[in-house]
mmCIF file of the N, C-alpha and C atoms, coordinates in Angstrom:
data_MODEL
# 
_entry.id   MODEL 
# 
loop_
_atom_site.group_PDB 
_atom_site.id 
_atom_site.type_symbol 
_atom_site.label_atom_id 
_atom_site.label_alt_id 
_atom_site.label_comp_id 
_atom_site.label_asym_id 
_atom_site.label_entity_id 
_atom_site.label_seq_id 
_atom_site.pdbx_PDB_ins_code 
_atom_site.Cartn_x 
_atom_site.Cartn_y 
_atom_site.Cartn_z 
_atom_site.occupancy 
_atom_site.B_iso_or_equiv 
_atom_site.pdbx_formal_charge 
_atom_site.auth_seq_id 
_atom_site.auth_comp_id 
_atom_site.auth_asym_id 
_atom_site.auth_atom_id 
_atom_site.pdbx_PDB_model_num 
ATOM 1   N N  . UNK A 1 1  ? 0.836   -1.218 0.000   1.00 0.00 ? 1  UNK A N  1 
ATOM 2   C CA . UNK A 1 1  ? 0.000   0.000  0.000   1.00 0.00 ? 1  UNK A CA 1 
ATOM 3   C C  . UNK A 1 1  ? 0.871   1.268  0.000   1.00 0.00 ? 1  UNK A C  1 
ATOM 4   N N  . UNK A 1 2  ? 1.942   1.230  0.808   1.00 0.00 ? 2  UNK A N  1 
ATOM 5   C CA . UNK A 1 2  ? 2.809   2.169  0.855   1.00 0.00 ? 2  UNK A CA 1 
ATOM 6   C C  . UNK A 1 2  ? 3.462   2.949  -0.263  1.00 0.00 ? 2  UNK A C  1 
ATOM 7   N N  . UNK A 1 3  ? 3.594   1.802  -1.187  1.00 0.00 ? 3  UNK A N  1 
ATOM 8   C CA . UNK A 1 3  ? 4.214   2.143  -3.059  1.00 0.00 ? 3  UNK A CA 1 
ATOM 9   C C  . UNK A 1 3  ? 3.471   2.591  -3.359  1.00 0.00 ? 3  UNK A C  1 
ATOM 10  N N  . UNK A 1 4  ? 2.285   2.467  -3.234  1.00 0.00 ? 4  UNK A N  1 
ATOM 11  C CA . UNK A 1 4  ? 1.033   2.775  -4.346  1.00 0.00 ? 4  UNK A CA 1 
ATOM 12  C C  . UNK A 1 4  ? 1.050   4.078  -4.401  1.00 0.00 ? 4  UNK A C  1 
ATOM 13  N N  . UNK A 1 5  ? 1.061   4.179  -2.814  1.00 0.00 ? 5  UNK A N  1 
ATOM 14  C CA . UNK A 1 5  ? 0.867   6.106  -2.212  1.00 0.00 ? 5  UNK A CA 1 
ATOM 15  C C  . UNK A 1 5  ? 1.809   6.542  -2.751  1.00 0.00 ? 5  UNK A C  1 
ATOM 16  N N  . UNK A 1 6  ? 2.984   6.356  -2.710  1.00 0.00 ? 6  UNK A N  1 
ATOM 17  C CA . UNK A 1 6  ? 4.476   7.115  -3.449  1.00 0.00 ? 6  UNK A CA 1 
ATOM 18  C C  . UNK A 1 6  ? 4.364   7.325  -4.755  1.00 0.00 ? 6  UNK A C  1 
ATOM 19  N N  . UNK A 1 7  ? 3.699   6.164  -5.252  1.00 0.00 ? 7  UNK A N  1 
ATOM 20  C CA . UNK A 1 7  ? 3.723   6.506  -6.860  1.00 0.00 ? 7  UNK A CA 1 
ATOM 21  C C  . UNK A 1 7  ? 2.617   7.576  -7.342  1.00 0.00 ? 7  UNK A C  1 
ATOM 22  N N  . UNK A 1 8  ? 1.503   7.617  -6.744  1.00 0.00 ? 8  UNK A N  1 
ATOM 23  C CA . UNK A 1 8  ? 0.402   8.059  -6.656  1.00 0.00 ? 8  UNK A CA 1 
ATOM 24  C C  . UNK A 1 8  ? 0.994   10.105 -6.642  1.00 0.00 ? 8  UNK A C  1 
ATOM 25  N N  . UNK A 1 9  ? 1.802   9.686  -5.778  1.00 0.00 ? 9  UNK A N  1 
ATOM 26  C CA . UNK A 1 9  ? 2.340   10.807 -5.069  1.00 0.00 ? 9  UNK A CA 1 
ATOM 27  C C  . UNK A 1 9  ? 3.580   11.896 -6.133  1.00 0.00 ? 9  UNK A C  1 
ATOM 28  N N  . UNK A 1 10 ? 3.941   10.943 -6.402  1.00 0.00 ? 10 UNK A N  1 
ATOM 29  C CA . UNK A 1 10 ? 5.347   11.280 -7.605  1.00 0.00 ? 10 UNK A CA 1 
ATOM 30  C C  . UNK A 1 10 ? 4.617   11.337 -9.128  1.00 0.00 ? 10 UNK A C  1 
ATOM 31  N N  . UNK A 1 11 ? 3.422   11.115 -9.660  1.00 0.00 ? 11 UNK A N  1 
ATOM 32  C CA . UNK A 1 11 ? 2.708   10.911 -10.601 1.00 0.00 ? 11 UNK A CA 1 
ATOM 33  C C  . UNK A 1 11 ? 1.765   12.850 -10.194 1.00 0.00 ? 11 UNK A C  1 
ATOM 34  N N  . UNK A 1 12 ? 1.654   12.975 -9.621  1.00 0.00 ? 12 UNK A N  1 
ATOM 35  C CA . UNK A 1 12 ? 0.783   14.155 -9.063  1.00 0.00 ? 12 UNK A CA 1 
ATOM 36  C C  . UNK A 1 12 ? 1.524   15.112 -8.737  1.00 0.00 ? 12 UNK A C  1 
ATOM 37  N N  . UNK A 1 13 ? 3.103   15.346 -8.630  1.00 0.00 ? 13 UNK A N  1 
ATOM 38  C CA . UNK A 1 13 ? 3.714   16.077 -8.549  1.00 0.00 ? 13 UNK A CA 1 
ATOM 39  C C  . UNK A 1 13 ? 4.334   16.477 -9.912  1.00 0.00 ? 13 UNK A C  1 
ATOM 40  N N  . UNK A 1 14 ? 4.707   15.302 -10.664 1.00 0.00 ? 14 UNK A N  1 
ATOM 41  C CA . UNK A 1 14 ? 4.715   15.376 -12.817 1.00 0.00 ? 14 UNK A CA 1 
ATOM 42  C C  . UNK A 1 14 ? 3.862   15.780 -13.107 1.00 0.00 ? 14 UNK A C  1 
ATOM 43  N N  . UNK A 1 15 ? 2.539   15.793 -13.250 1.00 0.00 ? 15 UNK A N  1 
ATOM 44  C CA . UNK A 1 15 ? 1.289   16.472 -13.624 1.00 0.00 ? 15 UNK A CA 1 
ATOM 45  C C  . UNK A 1 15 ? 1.159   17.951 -13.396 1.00 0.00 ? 15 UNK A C  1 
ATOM 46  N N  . UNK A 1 16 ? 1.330   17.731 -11.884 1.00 0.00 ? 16 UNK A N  1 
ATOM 47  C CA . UNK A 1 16 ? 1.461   19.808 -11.506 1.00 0.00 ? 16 UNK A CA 1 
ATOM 48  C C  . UNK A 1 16 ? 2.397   20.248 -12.187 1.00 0.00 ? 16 UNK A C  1 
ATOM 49  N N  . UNK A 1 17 ? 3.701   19.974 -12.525 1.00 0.00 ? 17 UNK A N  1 
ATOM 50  C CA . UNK A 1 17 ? 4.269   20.408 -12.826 1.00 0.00 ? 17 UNK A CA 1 
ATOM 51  C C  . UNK A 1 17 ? 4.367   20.694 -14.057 1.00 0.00 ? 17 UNK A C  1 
ATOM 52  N N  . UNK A 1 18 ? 3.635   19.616 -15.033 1.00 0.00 ? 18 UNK A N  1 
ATOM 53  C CA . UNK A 1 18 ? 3.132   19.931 -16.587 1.00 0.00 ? 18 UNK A CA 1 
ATOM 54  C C  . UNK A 1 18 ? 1.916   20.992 -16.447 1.00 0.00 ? 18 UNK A C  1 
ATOM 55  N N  . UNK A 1 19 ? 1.127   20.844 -15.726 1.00 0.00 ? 19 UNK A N  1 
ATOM 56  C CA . UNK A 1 19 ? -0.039  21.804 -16.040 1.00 0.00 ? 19 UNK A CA 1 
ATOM 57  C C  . UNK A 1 19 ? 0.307   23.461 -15.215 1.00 0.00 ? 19 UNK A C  1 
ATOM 58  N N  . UNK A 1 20 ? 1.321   23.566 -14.542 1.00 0.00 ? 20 UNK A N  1 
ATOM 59  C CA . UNK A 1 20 ? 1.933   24.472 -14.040 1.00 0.00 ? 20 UNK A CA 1 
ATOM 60  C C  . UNK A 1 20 ? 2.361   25.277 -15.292 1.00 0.00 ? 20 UNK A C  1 
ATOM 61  N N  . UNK A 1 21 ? 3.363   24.371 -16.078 1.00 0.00 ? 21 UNK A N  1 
ATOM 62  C CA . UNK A 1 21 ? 4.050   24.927 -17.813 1.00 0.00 ? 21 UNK A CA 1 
ATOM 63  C C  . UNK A 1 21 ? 2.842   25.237 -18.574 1.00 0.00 ? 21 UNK A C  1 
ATOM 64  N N  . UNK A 1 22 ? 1.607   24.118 -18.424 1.00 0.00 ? 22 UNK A N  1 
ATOM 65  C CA . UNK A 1 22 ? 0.836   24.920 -19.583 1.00 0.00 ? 22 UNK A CA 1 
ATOM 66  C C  . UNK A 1 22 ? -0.304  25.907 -18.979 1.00 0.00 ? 22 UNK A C  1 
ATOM 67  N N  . UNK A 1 23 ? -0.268  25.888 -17.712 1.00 0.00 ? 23 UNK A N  1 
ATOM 68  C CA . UNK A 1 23 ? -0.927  27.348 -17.240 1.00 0.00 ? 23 UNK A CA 1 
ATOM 69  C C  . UNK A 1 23 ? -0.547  28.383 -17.480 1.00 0.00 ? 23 UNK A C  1 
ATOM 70  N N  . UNK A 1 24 ? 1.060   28.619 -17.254 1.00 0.00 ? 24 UNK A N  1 
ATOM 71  C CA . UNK A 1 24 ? 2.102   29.469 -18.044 1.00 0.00 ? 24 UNK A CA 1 
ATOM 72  C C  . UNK A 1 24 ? 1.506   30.347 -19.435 1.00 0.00 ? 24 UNK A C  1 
ATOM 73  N N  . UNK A 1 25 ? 1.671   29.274 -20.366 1.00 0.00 ? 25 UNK A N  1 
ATOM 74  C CA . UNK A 1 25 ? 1.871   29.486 -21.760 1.00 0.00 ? 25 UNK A CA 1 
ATOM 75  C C  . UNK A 1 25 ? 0.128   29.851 -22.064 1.00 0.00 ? 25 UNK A C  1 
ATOM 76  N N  . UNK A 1 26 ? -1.063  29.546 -21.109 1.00 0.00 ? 26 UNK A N  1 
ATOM 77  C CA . UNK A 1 26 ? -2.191  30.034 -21.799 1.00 0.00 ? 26 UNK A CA 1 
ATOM 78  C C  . UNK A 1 26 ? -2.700  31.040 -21.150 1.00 0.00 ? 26 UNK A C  1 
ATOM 79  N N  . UNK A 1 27 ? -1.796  31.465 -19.879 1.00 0.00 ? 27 UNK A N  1 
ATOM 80  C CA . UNK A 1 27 ? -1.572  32.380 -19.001 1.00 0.00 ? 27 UNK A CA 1 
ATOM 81  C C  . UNK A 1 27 ? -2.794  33.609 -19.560 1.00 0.00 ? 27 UNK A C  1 
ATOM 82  N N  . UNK A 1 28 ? -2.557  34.033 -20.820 1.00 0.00 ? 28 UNK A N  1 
ATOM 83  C CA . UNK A 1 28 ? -2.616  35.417 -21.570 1.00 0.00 ? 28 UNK A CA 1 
ATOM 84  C C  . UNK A 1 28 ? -4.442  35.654 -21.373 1.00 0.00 ? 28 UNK A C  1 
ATOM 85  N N  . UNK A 1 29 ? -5.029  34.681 -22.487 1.00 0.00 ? 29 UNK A N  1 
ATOM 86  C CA . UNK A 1 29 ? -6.036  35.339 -22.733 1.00 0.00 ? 29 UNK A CA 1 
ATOM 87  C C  . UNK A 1 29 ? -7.363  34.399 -21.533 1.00 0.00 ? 29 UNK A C  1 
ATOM 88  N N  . UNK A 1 30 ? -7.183  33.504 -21.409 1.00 0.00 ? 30 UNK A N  1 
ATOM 89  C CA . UNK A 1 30 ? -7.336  31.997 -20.747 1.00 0.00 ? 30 UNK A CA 1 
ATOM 90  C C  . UNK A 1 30 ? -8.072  33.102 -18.931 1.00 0.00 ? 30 UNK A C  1 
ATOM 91  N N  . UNK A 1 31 ? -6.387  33.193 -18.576 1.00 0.00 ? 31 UNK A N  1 
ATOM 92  C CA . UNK A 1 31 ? -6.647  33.765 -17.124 1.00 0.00 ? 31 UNK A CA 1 
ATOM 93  C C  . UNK A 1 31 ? -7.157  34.500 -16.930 1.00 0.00 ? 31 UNK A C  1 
ATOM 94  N N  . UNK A 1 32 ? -7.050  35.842 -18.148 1.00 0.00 ? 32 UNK A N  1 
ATOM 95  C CA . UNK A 1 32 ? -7.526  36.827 -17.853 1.00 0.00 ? 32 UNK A CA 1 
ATOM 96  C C  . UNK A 1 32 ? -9.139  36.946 -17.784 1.00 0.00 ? 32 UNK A C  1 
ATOM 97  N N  . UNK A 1 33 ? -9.695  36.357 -18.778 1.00 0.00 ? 33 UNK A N  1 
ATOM 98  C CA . UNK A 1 33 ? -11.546 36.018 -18.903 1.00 0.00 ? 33 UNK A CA 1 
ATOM 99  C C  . UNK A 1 33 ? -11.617 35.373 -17.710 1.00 0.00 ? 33 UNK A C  1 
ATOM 100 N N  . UNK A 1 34 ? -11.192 34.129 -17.102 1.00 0.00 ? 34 UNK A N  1 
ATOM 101 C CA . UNK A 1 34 ? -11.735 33.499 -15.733 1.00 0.00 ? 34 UNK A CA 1 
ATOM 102 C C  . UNK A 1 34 ? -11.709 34.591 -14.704 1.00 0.00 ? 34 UNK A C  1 
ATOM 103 N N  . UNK A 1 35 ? -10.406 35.342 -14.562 1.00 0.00 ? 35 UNK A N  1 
ATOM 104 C CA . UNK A 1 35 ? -10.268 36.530 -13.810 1.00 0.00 ? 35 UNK A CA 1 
ATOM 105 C C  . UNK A 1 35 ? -11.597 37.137 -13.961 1.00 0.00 ? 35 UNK A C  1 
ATOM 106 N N  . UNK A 1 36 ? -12.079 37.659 -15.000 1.00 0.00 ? 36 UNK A N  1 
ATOM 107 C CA . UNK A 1 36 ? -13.174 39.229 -15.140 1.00 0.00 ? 36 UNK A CA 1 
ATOM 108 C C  . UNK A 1 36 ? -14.243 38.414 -14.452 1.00 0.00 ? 36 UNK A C  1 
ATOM 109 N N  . UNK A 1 37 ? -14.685 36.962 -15.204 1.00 0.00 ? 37 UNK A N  1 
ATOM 110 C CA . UNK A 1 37 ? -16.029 36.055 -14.541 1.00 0.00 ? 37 UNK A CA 1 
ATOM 111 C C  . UNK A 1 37 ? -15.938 36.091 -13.038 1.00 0.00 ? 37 UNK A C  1 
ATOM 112 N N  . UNK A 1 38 ? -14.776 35.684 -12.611 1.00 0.00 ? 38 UNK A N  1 
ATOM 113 C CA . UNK A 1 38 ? -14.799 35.551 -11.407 1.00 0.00 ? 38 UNK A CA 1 
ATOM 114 C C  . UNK A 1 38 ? -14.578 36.842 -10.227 1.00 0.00 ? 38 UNK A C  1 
ATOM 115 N N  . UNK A 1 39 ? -14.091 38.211 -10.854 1.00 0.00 ? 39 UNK A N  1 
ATOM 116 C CA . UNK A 1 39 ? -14.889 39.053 -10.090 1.00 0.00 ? 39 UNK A CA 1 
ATOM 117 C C  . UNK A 1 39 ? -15.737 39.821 -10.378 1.00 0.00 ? 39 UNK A C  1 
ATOM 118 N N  . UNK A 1 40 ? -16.633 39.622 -11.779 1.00 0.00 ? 40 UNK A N  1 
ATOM 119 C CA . UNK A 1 40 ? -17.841 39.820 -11.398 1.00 0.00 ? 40 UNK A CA 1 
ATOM 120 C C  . UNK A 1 40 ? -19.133 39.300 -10.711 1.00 0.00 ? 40 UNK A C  1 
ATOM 121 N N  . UNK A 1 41 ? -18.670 37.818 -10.250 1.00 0.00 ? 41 UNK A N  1 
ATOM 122 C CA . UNK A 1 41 ? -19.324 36.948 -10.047 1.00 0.00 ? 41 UNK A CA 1 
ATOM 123 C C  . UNK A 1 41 ? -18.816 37.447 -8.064  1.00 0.00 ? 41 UNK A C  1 
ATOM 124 N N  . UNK A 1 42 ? -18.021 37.865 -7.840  1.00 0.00 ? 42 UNK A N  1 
ATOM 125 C CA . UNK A 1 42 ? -17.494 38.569 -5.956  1.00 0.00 ? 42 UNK A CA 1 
ATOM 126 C C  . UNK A 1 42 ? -18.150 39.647 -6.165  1.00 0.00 ? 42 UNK A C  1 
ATOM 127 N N  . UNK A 1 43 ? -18.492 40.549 -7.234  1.00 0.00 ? 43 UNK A N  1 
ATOM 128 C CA . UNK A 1 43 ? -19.074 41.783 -6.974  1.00 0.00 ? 43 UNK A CA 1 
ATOM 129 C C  . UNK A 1 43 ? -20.559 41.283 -6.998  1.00 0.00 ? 43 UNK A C  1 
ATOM 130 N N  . UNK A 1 44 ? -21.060 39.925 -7.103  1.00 0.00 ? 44 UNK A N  1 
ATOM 131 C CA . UNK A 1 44 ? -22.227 39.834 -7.416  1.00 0.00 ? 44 UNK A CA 1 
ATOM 132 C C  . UNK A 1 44 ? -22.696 39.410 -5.515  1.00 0.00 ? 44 UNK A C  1 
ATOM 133 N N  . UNK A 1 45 ? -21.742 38.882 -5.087  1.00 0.00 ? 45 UNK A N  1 
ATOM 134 C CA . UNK A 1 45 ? -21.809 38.156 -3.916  1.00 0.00 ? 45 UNK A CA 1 
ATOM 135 C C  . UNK A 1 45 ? -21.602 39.040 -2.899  1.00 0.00 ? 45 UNK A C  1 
ATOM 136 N N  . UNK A 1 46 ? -20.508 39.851 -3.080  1.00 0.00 ? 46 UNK A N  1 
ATOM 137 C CA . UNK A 1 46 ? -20.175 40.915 -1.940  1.00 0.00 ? 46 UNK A CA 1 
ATOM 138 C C  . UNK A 1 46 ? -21.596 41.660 -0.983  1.00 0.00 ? 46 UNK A C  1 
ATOM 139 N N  . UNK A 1 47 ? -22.644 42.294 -1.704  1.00 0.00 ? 47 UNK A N  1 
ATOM 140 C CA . UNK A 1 47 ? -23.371 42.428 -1.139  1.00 0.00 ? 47 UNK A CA 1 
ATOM 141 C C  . UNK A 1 47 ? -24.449 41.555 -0.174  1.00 0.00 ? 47 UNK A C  1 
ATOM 142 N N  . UNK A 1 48 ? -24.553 40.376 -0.740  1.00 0.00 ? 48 UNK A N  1 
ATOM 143 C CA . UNK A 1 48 ? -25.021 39.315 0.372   1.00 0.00 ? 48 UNK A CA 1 
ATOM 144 C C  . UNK A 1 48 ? -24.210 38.801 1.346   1.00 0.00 ? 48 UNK A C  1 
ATOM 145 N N  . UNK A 1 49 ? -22.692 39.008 1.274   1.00 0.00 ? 49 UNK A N  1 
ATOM 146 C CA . UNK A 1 49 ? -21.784 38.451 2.480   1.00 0.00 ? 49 UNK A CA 1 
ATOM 147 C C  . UNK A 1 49 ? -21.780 39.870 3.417   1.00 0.00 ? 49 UNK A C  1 
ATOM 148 N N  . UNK A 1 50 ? -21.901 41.061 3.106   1.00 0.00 ? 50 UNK A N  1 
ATOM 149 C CA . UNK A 1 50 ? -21.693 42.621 3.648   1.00 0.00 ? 50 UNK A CA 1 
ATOM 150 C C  . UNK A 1 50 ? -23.360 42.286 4.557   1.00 0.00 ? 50 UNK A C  1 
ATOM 151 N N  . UNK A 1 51 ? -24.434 42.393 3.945   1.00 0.00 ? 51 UNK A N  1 
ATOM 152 C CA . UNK A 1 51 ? -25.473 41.952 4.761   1.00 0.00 ? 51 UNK A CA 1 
ATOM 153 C C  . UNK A 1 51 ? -25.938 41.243 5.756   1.00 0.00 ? 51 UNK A C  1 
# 
């Protein structure tokens, strides 16, 4: 059981680290739209958490 976890473990640290590089590279137009959704979507909320 112990291997499994290690590999499990070392397999999930290669992955972050690929999707880390291609978060990078789509960085541009990608982040920036999730960015605007996602604070207009806090300016949508702010007033029910302020209440």
């Amino acid at each position: 059981m112990e291997n499994l976890g290690r590999r499990q473990e070392r397999q999930g640290s290669e992955f972050r680290s690929i999707s880390g590089k291609r978060i990078k590279e789509e960085e541009t137009g990608v982040q920036r739209a999730a960015r605007a959704s996602h604070q207009s979507l806090f300016s949508k909320m702010k007033p029910v958490l302020s209440s």
